[in-house]
C-alpha positions in Angstrom: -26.7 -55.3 -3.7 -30.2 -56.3 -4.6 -28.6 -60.0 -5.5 -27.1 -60.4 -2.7 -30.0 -59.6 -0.2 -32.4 -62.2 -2.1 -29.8 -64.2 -1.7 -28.9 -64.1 2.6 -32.8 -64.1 3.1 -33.5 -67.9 1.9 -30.3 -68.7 3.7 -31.3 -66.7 7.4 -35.1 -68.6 6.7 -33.0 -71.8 6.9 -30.9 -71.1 9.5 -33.7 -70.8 11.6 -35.4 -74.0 10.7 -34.2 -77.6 12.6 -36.0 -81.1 11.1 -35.4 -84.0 13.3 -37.0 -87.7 12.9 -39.5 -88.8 14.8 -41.2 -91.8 13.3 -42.7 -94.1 15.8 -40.2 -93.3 18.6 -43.0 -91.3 20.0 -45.5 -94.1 20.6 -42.6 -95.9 22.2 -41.8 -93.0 24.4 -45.5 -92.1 25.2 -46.3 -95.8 26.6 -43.0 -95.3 28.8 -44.5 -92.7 30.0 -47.8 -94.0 30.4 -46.1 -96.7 32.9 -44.3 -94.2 34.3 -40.8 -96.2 33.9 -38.7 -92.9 34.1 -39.5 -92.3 37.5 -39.6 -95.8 38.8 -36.2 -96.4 37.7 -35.2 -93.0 39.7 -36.9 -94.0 42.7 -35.5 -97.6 42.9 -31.7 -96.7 41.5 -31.4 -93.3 42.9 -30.7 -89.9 41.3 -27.8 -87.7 42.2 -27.2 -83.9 41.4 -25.8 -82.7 38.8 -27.0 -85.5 36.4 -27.8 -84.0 33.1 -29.6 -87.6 31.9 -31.4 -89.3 34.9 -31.1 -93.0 35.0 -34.7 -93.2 34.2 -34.0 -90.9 31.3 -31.1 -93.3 30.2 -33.4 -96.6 30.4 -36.0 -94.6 28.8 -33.4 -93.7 25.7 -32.3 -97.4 26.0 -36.0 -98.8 24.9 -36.3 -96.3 22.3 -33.1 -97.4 20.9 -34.0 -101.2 21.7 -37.9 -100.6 19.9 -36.1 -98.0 17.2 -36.3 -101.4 15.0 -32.9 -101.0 13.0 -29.7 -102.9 13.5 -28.2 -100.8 16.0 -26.1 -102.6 18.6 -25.7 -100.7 22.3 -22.4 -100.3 20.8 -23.5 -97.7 18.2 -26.2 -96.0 21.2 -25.5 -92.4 20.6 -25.1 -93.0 17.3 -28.5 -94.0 16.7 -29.7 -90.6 18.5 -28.0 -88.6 15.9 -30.7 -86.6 14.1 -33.6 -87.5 16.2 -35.7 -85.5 18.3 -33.7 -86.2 21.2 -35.5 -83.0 23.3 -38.6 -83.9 22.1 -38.6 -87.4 23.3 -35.9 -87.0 26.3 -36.4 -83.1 27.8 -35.1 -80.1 26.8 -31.3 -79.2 26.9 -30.8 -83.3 26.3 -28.5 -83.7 23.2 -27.0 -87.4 21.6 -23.7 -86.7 23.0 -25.3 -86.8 26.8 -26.2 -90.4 25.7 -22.3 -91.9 25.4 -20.5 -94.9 26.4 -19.3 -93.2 29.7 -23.5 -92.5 30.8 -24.5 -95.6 29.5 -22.6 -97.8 31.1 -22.7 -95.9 35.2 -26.6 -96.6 34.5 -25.7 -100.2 33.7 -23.6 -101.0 36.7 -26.2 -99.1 39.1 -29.6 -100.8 37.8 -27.2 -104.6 38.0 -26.1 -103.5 41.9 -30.2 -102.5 42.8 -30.9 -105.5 41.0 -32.6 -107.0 38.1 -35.2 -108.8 38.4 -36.6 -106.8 41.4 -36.9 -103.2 39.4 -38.3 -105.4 36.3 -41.1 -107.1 38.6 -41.9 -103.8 39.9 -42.6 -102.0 36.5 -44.5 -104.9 35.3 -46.8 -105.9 38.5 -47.2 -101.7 38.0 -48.2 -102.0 34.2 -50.2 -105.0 35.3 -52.2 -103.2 37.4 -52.8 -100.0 35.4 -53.6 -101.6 32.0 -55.5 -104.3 33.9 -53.8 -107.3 32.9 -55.6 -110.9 33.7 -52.8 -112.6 35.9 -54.8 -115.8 36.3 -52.9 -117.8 34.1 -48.7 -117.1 33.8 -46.6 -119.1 31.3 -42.8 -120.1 32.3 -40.4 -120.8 29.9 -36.5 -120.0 29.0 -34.2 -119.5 26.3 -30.4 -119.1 25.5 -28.9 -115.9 24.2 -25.5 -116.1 22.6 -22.8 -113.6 22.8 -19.2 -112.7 21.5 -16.4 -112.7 23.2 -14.4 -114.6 25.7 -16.8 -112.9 29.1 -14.4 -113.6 31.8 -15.6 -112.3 35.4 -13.7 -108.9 35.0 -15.7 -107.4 37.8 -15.5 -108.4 41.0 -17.0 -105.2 42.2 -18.7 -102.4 40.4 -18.7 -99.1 41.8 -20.1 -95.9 40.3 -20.1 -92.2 41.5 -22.4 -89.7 43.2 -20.7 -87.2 40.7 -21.6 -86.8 36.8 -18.6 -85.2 35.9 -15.6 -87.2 36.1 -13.3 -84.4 36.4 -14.3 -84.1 39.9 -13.8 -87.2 41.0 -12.2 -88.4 44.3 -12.1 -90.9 47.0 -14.5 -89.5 49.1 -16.9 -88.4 46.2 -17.1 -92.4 44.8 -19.1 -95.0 46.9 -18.1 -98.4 46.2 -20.7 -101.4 46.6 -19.6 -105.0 46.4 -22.2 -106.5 43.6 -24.0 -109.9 43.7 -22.3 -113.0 42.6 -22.5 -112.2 38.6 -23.7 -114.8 36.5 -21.6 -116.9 34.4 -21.0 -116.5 30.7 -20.3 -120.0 29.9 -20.9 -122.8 27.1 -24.4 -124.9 27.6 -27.0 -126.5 25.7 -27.2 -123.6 22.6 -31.1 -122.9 21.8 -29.9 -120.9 19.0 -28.1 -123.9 17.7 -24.8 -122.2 18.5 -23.1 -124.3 21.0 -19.5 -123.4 19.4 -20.7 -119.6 21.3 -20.8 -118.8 25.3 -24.1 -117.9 26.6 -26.4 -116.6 29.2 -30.2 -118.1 29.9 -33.3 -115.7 30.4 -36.2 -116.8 32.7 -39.3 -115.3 31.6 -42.9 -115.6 32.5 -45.7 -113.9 30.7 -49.5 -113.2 31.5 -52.0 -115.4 29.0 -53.5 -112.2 28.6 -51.3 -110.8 25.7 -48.1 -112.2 26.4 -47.2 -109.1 28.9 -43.7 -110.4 30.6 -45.2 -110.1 34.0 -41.5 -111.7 35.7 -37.4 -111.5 34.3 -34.5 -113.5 35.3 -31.1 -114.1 34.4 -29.0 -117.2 35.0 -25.7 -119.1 33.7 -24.9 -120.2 30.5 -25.0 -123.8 31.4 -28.0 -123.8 33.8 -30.6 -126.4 33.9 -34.7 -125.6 33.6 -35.3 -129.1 35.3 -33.2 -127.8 38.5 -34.5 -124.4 38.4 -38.3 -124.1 37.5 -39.5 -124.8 40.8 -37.6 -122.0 42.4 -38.6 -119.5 39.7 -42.4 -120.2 40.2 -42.0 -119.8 44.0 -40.3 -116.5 43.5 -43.0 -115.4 41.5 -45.5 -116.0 44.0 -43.4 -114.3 46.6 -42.8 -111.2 44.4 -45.9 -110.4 42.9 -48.2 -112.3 45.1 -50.6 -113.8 42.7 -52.6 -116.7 42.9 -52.0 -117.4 39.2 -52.5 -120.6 37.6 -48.4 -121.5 36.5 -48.1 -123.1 33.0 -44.8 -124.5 31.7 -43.2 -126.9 29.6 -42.3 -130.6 30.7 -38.9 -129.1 32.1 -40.9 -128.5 35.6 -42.5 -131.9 35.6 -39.9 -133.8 37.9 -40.9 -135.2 41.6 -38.5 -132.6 43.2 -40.2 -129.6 41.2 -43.6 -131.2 42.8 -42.5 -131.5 45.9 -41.6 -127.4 46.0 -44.6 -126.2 44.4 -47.7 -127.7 46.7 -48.7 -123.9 47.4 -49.4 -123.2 43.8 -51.5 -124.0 41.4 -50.0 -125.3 38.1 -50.4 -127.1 34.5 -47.6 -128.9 32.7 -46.6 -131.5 30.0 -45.4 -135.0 31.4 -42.2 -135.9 29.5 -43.0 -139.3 27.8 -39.8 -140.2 28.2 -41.7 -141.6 32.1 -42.6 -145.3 31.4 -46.1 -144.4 33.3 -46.9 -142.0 30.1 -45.3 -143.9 27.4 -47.8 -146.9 29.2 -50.9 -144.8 29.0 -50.3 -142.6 25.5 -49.6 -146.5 23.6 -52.2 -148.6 25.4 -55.4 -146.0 25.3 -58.4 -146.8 22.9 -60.2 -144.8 20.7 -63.2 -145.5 22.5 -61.8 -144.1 25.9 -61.7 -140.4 24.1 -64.0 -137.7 24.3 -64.3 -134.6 21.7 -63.2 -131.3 22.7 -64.7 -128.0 22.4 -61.5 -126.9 21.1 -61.9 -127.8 18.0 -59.2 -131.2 16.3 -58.5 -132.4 20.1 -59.6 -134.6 22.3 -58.7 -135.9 25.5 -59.2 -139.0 28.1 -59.3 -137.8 31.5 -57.1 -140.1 34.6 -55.8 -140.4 38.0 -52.6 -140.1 38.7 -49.8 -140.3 42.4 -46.3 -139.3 40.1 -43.8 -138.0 42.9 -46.3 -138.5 46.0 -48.5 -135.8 44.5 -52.1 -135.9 43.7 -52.9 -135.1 40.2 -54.9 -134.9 37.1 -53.2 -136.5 34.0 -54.9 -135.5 30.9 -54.3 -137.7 28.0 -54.6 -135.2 24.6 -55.0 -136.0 21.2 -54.6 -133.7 18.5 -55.7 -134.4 14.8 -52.9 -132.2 13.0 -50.2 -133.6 15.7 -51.1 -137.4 14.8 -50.6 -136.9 10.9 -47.3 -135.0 11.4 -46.5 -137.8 14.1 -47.9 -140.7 11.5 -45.5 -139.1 8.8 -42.8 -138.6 11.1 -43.3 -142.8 12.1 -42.9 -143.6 8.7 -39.9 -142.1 8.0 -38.7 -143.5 11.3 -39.6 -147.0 10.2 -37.5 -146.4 7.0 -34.5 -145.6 8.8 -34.7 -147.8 11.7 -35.1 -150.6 9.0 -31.9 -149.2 7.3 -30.1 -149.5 10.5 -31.3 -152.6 11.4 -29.8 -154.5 8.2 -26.7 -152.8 8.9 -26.2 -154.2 12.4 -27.5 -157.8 11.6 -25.0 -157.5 8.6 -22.3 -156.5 11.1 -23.3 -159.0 13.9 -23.5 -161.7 10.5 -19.7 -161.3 10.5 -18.6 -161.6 14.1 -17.0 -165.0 14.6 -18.1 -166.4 17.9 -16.7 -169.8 19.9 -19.8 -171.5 20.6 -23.3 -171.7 19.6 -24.8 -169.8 22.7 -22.6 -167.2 22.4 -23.7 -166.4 18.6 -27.4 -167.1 19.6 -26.9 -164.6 22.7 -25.6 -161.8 20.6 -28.8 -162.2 18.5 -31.1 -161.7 20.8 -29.5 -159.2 22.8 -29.7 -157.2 18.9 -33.5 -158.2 18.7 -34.1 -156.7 22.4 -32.3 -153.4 21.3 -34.3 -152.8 18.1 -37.2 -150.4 18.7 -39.7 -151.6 15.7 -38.1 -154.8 14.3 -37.2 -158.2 15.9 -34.8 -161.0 14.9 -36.5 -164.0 13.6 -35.3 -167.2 12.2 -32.6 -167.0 14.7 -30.0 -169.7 14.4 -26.1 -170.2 13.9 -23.6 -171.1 11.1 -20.6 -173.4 11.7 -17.7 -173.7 10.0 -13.8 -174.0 10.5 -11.7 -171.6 10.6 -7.7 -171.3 11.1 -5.9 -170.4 14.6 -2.7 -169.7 12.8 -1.9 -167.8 9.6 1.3 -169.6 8.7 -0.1 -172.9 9.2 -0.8 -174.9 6.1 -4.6 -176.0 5.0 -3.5 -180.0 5.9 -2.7 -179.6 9.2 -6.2 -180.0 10.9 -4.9 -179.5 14.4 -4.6 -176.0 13.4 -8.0 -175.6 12.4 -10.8 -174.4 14.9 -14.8 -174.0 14.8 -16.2 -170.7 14.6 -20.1 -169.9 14.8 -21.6 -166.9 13.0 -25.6 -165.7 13.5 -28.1 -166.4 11.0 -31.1 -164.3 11.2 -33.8 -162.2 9.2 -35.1 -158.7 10.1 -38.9 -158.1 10.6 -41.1 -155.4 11.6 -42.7 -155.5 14.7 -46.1 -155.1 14.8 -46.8 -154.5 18.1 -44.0 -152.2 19.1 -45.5 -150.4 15.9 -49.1 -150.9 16.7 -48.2 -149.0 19.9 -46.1 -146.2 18.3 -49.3 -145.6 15.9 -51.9 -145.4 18.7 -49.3 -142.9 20.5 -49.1 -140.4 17.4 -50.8 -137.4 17.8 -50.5 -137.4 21.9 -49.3 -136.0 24.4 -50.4 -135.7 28.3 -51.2 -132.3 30.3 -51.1 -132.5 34.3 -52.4 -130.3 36.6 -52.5 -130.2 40.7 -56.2 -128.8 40.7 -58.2 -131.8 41.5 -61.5 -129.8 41.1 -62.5 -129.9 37.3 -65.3 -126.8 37.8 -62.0 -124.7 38.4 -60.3 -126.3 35.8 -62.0 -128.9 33.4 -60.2 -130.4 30.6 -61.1 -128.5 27.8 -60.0 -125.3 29.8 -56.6 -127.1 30.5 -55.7 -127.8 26.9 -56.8 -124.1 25.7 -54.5 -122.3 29.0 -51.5 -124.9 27.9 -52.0 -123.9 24.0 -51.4 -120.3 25.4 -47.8 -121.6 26.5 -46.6 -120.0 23.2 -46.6 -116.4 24.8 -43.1 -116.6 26.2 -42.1 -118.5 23.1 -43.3 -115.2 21.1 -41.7 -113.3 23.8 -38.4 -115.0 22.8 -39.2 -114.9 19.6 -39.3 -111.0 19.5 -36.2 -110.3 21.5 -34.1 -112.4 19.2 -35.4 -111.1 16.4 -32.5 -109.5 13.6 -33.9 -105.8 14.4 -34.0 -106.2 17.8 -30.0 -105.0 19.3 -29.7 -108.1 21.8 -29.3 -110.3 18.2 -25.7 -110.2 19.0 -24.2 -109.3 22.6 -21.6 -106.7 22.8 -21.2 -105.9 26.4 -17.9 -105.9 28.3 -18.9 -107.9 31.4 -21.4 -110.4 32.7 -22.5 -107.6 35.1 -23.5 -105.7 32.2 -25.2 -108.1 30.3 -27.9 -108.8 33.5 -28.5 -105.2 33.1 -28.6 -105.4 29.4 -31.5 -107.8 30.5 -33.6 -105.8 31.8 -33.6 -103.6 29.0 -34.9 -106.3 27.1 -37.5 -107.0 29.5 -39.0 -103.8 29.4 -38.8 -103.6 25.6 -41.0 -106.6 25.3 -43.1 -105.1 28.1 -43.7 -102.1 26.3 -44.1 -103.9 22.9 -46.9 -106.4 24.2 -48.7 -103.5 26.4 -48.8 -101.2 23.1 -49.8 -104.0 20.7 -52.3 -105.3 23.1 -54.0 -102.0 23.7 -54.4 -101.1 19.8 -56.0 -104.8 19.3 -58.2 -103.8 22.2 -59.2 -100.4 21.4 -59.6 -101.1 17.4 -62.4 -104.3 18.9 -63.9 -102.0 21.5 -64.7 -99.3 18.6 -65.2 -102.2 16.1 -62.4 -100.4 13.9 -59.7 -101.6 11.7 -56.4 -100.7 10.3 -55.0 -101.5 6.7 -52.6 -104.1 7.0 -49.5 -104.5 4.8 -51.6 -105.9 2.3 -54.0 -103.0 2.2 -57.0 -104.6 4.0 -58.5 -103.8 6.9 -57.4 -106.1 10.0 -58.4 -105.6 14.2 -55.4 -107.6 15.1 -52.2 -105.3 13.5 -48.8 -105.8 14.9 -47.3 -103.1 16.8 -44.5 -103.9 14.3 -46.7 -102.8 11.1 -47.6 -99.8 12.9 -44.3 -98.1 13.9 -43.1 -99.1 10.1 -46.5 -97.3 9.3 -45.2 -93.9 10.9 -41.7 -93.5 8.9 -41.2 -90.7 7.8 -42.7 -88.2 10.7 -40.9 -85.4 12.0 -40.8 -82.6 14.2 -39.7 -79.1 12.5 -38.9 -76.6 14.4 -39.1 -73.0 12.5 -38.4 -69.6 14.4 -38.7 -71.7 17.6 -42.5 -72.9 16.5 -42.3 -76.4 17.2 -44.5 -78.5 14.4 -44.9 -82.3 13.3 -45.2 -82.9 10.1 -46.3 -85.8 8.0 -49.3 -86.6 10.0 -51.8 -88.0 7.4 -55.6 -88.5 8.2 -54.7 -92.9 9.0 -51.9 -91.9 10.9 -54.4 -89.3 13.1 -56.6 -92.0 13.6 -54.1 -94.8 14.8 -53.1 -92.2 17.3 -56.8 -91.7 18.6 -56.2 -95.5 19.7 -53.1 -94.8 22.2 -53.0 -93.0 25.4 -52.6 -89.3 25.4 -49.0 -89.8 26.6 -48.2 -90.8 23.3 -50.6 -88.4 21.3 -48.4 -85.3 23.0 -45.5 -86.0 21.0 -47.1 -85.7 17.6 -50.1 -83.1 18.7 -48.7 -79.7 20.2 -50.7 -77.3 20.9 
């Protein structure tokens, strides 16, 4: 009796006693909070009774999922909720198997119908504001995202109930809304280097002022950025109304693009593929340069009237660009010598009927050759005959034939040219007035270009679930979007506040290499909190694992994120 008594009491102590992860899921769900993204996304999508998970709720489970940095596609969703402290994090009576297929997709198809990019502007012009972003410079750029699957337009409406429970379904309880033209899941030029995939392009523009994504949009597979651009930077304008200084990539420099944007204020690469700046970047001196404060650049200011507009063009020079560009010209030089042989060797065998023709041919080769020319240019004649059954004594057969004689040679100039050119590259900017913008400022804000790069970067990262698309619709992949977005939003807010908090108490953190570092990535820091959960014995809810580094990371986020791991 006495056996069997020690034996049901270590069993009842268990019984009693739940251990759930937690981990770094509650940073992630404190900063959601912090923004306040829950009720946002209730106030812009609408909640209805009876809905156990709000949508806010859902979107908020969504970026945990999205930021829980394993491989888990949307596909495996309440999967990845099994064993985590889904009350904690969610609110009480929330389980996993709210979070299902069914739930997930209803939130979907309602945040796609209020619309994408307007909820994600709203959030981040909010975020903006409360973490005190500086919005004076915004970088524009794009990117492809592939996906699997054939993503034909299966719905050419979406509709989605006032009701939670399906059971109770009926006409009158369902209100059907016709949804915006979808986007197209097509083929298009692949970023990924995956053109044998469809795809769908993302639009994103992010503050200078660490790389927050201030502005989301999703377009067609097989849209342009030349044709486009324009109309993304005025929408920004309209929708956040900021007087922000626009910076983007040489896709926006076109006359049309210049025409639209004379009510903002932007910076750009010209394409060298204009023969104004392959002119200017081959003919400019050494002399003509100036040193920049930014240290291995400098620059030669100039005038410029490209597509009726007035402008700045700022001629750049970069040190470490002109020796990759020098070794890349050499290498060039190599192969275009290669080719050249190959093409005189082929032309050297053409039989042509007269002497001009042959002489023609050569220097139409010459002309085409970028850093060689044709010299000692003259033809060959000899006989040749009409008619293969003829014999070799009947001349009247016989016929002259001319054939090109030529050697290949490098071309200084052209070469001389291509040298001077190594290394630059030419910024323009529609602010005439170089005390609001001079030229060192305009290469540093133009360097910061690689924001939405890393913002790309990130969201197609292996750990991050849009790696691979599995979404049944185009609909659903906009939505998907957004989800994204906010990720990255809540990524870059986080990060940016621990850099600025560890500088403002002149603090560091160990980094994975054991020394001390004031610039950590939010990355190194949610790996840093595996292994943190919240036990729950006789009701007494506890966190465990919290070590004396781990306190003090958390004394560096807001106290939305320090209630999930302190309870009092």
């Amino acid at each position: 009796m006495n056996n069997q008594i020690r034996i049901q009491q270590p069993m009842q102590k268990a019984s009693q006693m739940k251990v759930e992860n937690l981990d770094h899921l509650g940073l992630i769900a404190g900063l959601i909070d912090e923004i306040g993204i829950v009720q946002k996304i209730n106030e812009l999508v609408g909640e209805q009774p009876g809905e156990i998970v709000s949508p806010g709720l859902v979107v908020k489970a969504m970026i945990i999922n999205g930021l829980g940095m394993v491989s888990a596609p949307l596909y495996l969703f309440s999967k990845f909720f099994e064993g985590k402290a889904v009350e904690h994090l969610l609110g009480t009576g929330i389980q996993a198997s709210h979070l299902n297929d069914d739930r997930l997709g209803r939130v979907l198809d309602k945040l796609y119908l209020t619309g994408i990019t307007e909820i994600f502007t709203t959030i981040a012009l909010s975020a903006a504001q409360k973490f005190e972003i500086n919005t004076d410079t915004s970088h524009l750029d794009s990117s492809s995202f592939h996906v699997h699957g054939k993503y034909e337009q299966e719905l050419p409406s979406v509709s989605f109930s006032l009701e939670t429970d399906s059971s109770q379904l009926d006409n009158s309880s369902i209100n059907h809304q016709t949804s915006p033209i979808p986007i197209e899941i097509t083929y298009g030029y692949s970023r990924d280097h995956r053109p044998d995939l469809k795809q769908f392009i993302l639009d994103l523009i992010c503050s200078g002022d660490g790389d927050v994504p201030l502005f989301l949009r999703v377009a067609s597979g097989n849209e342009s950025d030349n044709s486009i651009f324009a109309s993304i930077c005025q929408d920004f304008k309209k929708q956040l109304n900021l007087d922000s200084l626009m910076v983007a990539d040489s896709a926006l420099y076109t006359a049309p693009n210049l025409e639209m944007l004379t009510n903002l204020r932007w910076l750009t690469r010209v394409p060298l593929s204009l023969k104004q700046a392959q002119q200017l970047v081959s003919q400019l001196n050494e002399s003509e340069f100036h040193d920049s404060a930014v240290t291995g650049y400098r620059w030669s200011e100039h005038k410029s009237n490209y597509g009726g507009i007035t402008q700045r063009w700022l001629v750049v020079e970069s040190s470490l660009r002109r020796e990759a560009d020098q070794s890349k010209l050499e290498k060039k030089l190599k192969k275009a010598e290669i080719e050249g042989q190959k093409k005189l060797r082929e032309l050297s065998n053409i039989e042509f009927a007269c002497d001009t023709d042959a002489l023609s041919a050569a220097r139409r080769l010459s002309t085409e050759l970028k850093y060689h020319n044709l010299t000692q240019i003259s033809s060959r004649q000899s006989t040749a005959k009409s008619d293969a059954n003829s014999t070799s004594s009947d001349i009247s057969s016989s016929k002259l034939i001319f054939k090109v004689q030529a050697h290949l040679e490098l071309d200084a100039s052209a070469v001389a040219k291509a040298t001077k050119a190594s290394g630059r590259f030419i910024l323009a900017t529609n602010v005439l007035d170089a005390s609001q913008l001079n030229p060192d400022e305009m290469i540093v804000k133009y360097k910061e270009q690689q924001s939405a790069e890393r913002g790309f970067g990130f969201l197609k990262d292996p750990l991050f679930f849009t790696d691979s698309v599995f979404l049944k619709s185009p609909e659903r992949i906009e939505a998907l979007t957004l989800v994204m977005g906010l990720c990255l939003l809540i990524y870059t807010l986080g990060q940016r506040l621990l850099r600025q908090n560890l500088q403002l108490t002149n603090k560091t953190v160990k980094n994975q290499l054991g020394k001390g570092t004031n610039r950590p990535t939010l990355r190194w820091i949610f790996q840093s909190f595996q292994s943190i959960h919240a036990v729950c014995i006789q009701g007494i809810q506890q966190v465990s694992n919290l070590t004396s580094e781990r306190l003090a990371i958390l004394n560096l986020f807001p106290v939305t994120c320090r209630s999930y791991y302190f309870l009092l």
